[in-house]
C-alpha positions in Angstrom: -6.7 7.2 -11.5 -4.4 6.4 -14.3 -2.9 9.6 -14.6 -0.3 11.2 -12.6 -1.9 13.7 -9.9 0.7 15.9 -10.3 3.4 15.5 -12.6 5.9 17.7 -10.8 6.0 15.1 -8.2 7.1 12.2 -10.6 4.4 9.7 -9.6 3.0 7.5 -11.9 -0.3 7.1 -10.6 -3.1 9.4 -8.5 -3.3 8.5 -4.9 -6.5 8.0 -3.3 -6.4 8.9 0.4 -8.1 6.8 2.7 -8.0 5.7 6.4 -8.7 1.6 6.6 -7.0 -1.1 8.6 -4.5 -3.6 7.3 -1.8 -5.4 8.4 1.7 -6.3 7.3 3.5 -9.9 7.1 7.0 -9.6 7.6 8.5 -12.5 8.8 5.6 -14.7 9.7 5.0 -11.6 12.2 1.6 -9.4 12.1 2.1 -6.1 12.4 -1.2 -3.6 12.8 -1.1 -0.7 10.2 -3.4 1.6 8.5 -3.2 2.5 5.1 -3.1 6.4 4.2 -2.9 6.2 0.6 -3.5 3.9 -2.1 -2.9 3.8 -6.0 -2.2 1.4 -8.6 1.3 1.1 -7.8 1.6 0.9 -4.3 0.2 2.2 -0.6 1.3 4.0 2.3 0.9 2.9 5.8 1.2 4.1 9.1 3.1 1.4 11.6 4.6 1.1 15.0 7.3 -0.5 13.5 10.1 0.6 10.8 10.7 -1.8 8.0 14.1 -1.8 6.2 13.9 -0.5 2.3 13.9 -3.4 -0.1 12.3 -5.6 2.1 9.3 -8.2 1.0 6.3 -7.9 3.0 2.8 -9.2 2.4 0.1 -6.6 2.9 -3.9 -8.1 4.4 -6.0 -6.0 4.1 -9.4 -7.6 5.0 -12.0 -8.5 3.4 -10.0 -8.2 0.2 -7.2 -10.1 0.3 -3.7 -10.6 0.3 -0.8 -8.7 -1.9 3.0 -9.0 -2.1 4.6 -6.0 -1.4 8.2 -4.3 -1.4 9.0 -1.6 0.9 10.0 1.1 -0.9 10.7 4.0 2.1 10.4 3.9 5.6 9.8 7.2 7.6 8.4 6.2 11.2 5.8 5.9 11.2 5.1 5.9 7.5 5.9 3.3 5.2 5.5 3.5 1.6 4.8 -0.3 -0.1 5.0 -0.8 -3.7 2.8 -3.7 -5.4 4.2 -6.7 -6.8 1.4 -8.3 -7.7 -0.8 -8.4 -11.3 -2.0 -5.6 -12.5 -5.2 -6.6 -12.5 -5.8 -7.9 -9.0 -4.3 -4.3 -8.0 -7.2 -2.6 -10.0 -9.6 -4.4 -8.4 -8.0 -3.5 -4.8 -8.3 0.0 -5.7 -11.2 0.1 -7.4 -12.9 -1.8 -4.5 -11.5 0.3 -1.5 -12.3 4.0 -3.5 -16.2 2.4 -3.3 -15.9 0.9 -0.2 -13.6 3.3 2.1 
Protein backbone atom coordinates (compact mmCIF):
# COMPACT_ATOMS: atom_id res chain seq x y z
CA UNK A 1 0.00 0.00 0.00
CA UNK A 2 3.04 2.16 -0.33
CA UNK A 3 2.66 2.93 -3.76
CA UNK A 4 0.42 5.34 -5.40
CA UNK A 5 -2.84 3.54 -6.89
CA UNK A 6 -2.75 5.66 -9.63
CA UNK A 7 -0.35 8.17 -10.25
CA UNK A 8 -2.55 10.39 -12.54
CA UNK A 9 -4.48 11.22 -9.48
CA UNK A 10 -1.45 12.58 -7.38
CA UNK A 11 -2.02 10.52 -4.32
CA UNK A 12 0.76 9.38 -2.35
CA UNK A 13 -0.63 6.33 -0.99
CA UNK A 14 -3.27 3.32 -2.29
CA UNK A 15 -6.59 3.56 -0.55
CA UNK A 16 -8.19 0.72 0.87
CA UNK A 17 -11.99 0.96 0.78
CA UNK A 18 -13.75 -0.15 3.62
CA UNK A 19 -17.17 0.50 5.41
CA UNK A 20 -16.45 0.59 9.50
CA UNK A 21 -17.82 2.86 12.14
CA UNK A 22 -15.83 5.70 13.78
CA UNK A 23 -16.43 8.83 15.20
CA UNK A 24 -15.03 12.27 15.11
CA UNK A 25 -13.98 14.73 18.13
CA UNK A 26 -14.40 18.09 17.28
CA UNK A 27 -14.80 20.21 19.92
CA UNK A 28 -15.38 17.86 22.84
CA UNK A 29 -18.54 16.93 20.48
CA UNK A 30 -18.96 13.21 19.11
CA UNK A 31 -20.02 13.03 15.94
CA UNK A 32 -21.06 9.43 14.22
CA UNK A 33 -19.20 8.69 10.95
CA UNK A 34 -18.13 5.93 8.83
CA UNK A 35 -15.01 5.64 7.17
CA UNK A 36 -15.02 4.95 3.26
CA UNK A 37 -11.42 4.83 2.70
CA UNK A 38 -8.32 4.46 4.40
CA UNK A 39 -4.42 4.79 3.62
CA UNK A 40 -1.36 5.68 5.25
CA UNK A 41 -1.89 9.25 4.97
CA UNK A 42 -5.33 9.86 5.80
CA UNK A 43 -9.20 8.52 5.60
CA UNK A 44 -12.40 9.58 4.26
CA UNK A 45 -15.59 9.61 6.14
CA UNK A 46 -19.04 9.99 5.66
CA UNK A 47 -20.87 12.58 8.32
CA UNK A 48 -24.02 14.32 8.99
CA UNK A 49 -22.07 17.17 9.70
CA UNK A 50 -19.59 19.44 7.50
CA UNK A 51 -16.32 20.30 9.11
CA UNK A 52 -14.44 23.52 8.03
CA UNK A 53 -10.97 22.70 6.00
CA UNK A 54 -7.92 23.03 8.34
CA UNK A 55 -9.71 22.07 11.22
CA UNK A 56 -8.17 19.55 14.05
CA UNK A 57 -10.30 16.74 14.82
CA UNK A 58 -9.59 13.51 16.59
CA UNK A 59 -10.74 10.44 14.76
CA UNK A 60 -12.01 6.94 17.31
CA UNK A 61 -12.22 4.39 15.71
CA UNK A 62 -12.90 1.53 18.14
CA UNK A 63 -11.22 -1.04 19.18
CA UNK A 64 -8.11 0.59 17.79
CA UNK A 65 -7.73 3.73 19.11
CA UNK A 66 -7.46 7.23 18.89
CA UNK A 67 -5.65 9.53 16.03
CA UNK A 68 -5.20 13.33 15.47
CA UNK A 69 -6.46 14.37 12.41
CA UNK A 70 -6.74 17.52 10.02
CA UNK A 71 -9.49 18.05 7.77
CA UNK A 72 -8.30 18.36 4.66
CA UNK A 73 -11.84 18.74 2.27
CA UNK A 74 -15.22 18.71 3.19
CA UNK A 75 -18.02 17.66 0.57
CA UNK A 76 -21.29 16.80 2.60
CA UNK A 77 -21.37 14.31 3.41
CA UNK A 78 -17.75 13.33 2.73
CA UNK A 79 -14.91 14.42 4.56
CA UNK A 80 -11.44 13.71 3.73
CA UNK A 81 -8.96 13.60 7.19
CA UNK A 82 -5.37 13.56 6.82
CA UNK A 83 -3.18 11.83 9.79
CA UNK A 84 -1.12 13.62 12.08
CA UNK A 85 0.08 11.11 13.94
CA UNK A 86 3.50 8.75 13.70
CA UNK A 87 4.01 6.92 11.04
CA UNK A 88 4.12 3.92 12.69
CA UNK A 89 0.92 3.94 14.77
CA UNK A 90 -0.76 4.80 11.19
CA UNK A 91 0.68 1.46 9.78
CA UNK A 92 -0.58 -0.39 12.32
CA UNK A 93 -4.16 1.25 11.89
CA UNK A 94 -4.10 0.25 8.36
CA UNK A 95 -2.57 -2.78 8.52
CA UNK A 96 -5.10 -3.78 11.28
CA UNK A 97 -8.39 -2.57 9.66
CA UNK A 98 -7.31 -4.23 5.86
CA UNK A 99 -7.31 -7.73 8.14
CA UNK A 100 -10.01 -6.87 10.18
CA UNK A 101 -12.68 -4.95 7.92
Amino acid sequence: MSEPSNPADGRKFERKDILFGAKLVVDDVKIDCEIVNISFGGVQVRASRSIKAGAKVTLEIDPFGVFATEIRWCRKPDIGLKFNEDSTKVAELVMAIATYA
